[in-house]
C-alpha positions in Angstrom: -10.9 -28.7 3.6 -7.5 -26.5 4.4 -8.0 -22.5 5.1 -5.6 -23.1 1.7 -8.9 -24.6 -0.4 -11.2 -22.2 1.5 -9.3 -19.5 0.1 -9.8 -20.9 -3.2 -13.8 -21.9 -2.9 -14.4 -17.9 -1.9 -15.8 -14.8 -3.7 -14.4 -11.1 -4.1 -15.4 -8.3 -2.7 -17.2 -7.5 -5.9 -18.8 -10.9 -6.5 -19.8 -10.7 -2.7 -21.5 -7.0 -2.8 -23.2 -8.5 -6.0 -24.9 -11.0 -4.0 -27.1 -8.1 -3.9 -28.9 -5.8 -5.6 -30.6 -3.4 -3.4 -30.3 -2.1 -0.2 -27.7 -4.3 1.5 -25.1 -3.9 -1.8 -26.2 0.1 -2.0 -24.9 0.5 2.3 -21.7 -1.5 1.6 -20.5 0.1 -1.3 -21.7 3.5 0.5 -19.7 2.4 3.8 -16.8 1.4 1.1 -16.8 4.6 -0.6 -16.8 6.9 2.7 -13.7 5.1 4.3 -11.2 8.1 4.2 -7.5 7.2 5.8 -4.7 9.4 7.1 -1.5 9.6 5.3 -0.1 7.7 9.0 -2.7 4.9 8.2 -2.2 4.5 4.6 1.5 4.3 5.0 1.0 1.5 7.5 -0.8 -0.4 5.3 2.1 0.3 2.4 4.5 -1.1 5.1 3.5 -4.3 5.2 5.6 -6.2 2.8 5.0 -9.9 2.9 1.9 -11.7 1.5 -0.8 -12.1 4.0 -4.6 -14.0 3.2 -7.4 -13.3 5.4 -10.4 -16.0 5.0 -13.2 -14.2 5.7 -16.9 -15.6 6.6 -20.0 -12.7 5.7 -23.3 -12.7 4.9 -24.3 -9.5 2.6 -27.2 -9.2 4.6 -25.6 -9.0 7.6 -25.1 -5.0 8.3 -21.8 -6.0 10.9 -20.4 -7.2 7.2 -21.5 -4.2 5.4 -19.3 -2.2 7.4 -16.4 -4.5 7.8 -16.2 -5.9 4.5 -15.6 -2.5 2.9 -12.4 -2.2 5.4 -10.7 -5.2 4.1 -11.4 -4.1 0.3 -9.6 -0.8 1.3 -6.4 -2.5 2.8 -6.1 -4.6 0.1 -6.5 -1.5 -2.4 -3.6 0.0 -0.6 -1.7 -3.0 -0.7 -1.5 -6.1 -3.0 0.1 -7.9 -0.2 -3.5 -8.4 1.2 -5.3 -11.1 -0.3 -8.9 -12.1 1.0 -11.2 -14.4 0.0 -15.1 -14.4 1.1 -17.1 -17.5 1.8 -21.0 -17.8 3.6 -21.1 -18.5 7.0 -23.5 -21.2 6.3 -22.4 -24.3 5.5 -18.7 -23.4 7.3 -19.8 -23.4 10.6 -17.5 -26.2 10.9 -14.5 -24.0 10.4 -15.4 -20.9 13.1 -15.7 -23.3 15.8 -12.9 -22.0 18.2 -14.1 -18.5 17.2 -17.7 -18.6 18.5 -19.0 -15.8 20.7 -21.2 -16.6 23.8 -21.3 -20.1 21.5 -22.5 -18.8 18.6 -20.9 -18.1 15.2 -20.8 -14.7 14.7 -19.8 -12.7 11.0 -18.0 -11.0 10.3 -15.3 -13.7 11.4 -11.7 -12.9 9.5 -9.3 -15.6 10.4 -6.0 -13.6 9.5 -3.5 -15.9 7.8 0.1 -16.3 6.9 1.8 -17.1 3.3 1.6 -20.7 4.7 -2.0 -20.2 5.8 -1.9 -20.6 9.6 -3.7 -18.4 11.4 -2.4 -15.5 13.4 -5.6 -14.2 15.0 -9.2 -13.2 13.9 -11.4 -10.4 13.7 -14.9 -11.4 14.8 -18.0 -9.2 14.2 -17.3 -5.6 15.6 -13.9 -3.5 16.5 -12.7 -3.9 20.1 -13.2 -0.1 20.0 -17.5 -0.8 19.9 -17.2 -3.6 22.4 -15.3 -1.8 24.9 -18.1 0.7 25.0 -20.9 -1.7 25.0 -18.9 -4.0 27.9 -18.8 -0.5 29.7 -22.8 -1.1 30.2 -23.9 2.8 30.1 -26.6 2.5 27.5 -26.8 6.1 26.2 -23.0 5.6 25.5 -23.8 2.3 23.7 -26.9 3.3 21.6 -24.3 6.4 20.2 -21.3 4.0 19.7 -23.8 1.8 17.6 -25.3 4.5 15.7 -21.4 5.7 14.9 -20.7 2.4 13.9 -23.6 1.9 11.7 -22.5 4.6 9.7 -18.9 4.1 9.1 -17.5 5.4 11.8 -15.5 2.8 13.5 -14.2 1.6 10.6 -10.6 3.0 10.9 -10.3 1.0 14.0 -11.2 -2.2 12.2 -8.6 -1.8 9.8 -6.5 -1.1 13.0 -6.9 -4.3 14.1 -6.6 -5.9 11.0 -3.3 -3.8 10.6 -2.0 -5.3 14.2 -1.8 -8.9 13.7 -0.4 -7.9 10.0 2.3 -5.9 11.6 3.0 -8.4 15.0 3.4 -11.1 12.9 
């Protein structure tokens, strides 16, 4: 199948948070809800004026996708440029192949895409910002950068890396 038909065969970000209907939709639609951007940000976002997809791969179960998901829904709300498209991990482990991590799959996985559908990069599981910290190795530093994360707060520096290969491209 091409990333093209991939796009096709996904969900929204509404028919993906109602995959659920407890606890997992209730923390993405609260991580959703709390994402608050800068004027600097938001007029980033505006900025980008050619159509981009991003095929993404999440589980709503999966609390990495709870708080990344949300960050693509919020780009997209800014800009209509931004088409996304959601499918399971399972079943399209075929696809993330080259994106594997310590040879496993991991999800979030966005493969960002062109108008043509060729990828320009991907966005796998966690912002740089989180790894960087946990690839430091100090463990009270890591157990506060997760518990951050967890609640939202790194996700201005997913859509910052969303926003990169958007803007390098």
């Amino acid at each position: 199948m091409t990333f093209s038909e991939l796009m096709n065969n996904g969900c929204s970000f509404e028919e993906f948070i109602d995959q659920d209907k407890d606890i997992n939709r209730e923390k993405t639609v609260e991580i959703y809800e709390g994402i608050q951007l800068d004027e600097n940000l938001k007029d980033r976002i505006k900025s980008i004026h050619k159509p981009f997809n991003v095929l993404v791969f999440a589980e709503i179960w999966c609390p990495d996708c709870m708080i990344n998901v949300p960050a693509l829904q919020k780009i997209k709300d800014i800009n209509p440029n931004i088409h996304f498209s959601i499918l399971p991990r399972d079943g399209n482990e075929e696809y993330l192949s080259q994106y594997k991590v310590g040879g496993k799959v991991k999800i979030p996985t966005f493969l960002i895409l062109n108008e043509e559908f060729k990828v320009l990069g991907a966005f796998i599981e966690t912002p740089k910002a989180v790894k960087d910290v946990v690839d430091k190795g100090n463990q009270v530093e890591i157990i506060i950068a997760k518990r951050k994360y967890r609640k939202g707060e790194y996700v201005k520096d997913t859509i910052e890396e969303i926003l990169q290969y958007l803007e390098n491209s």
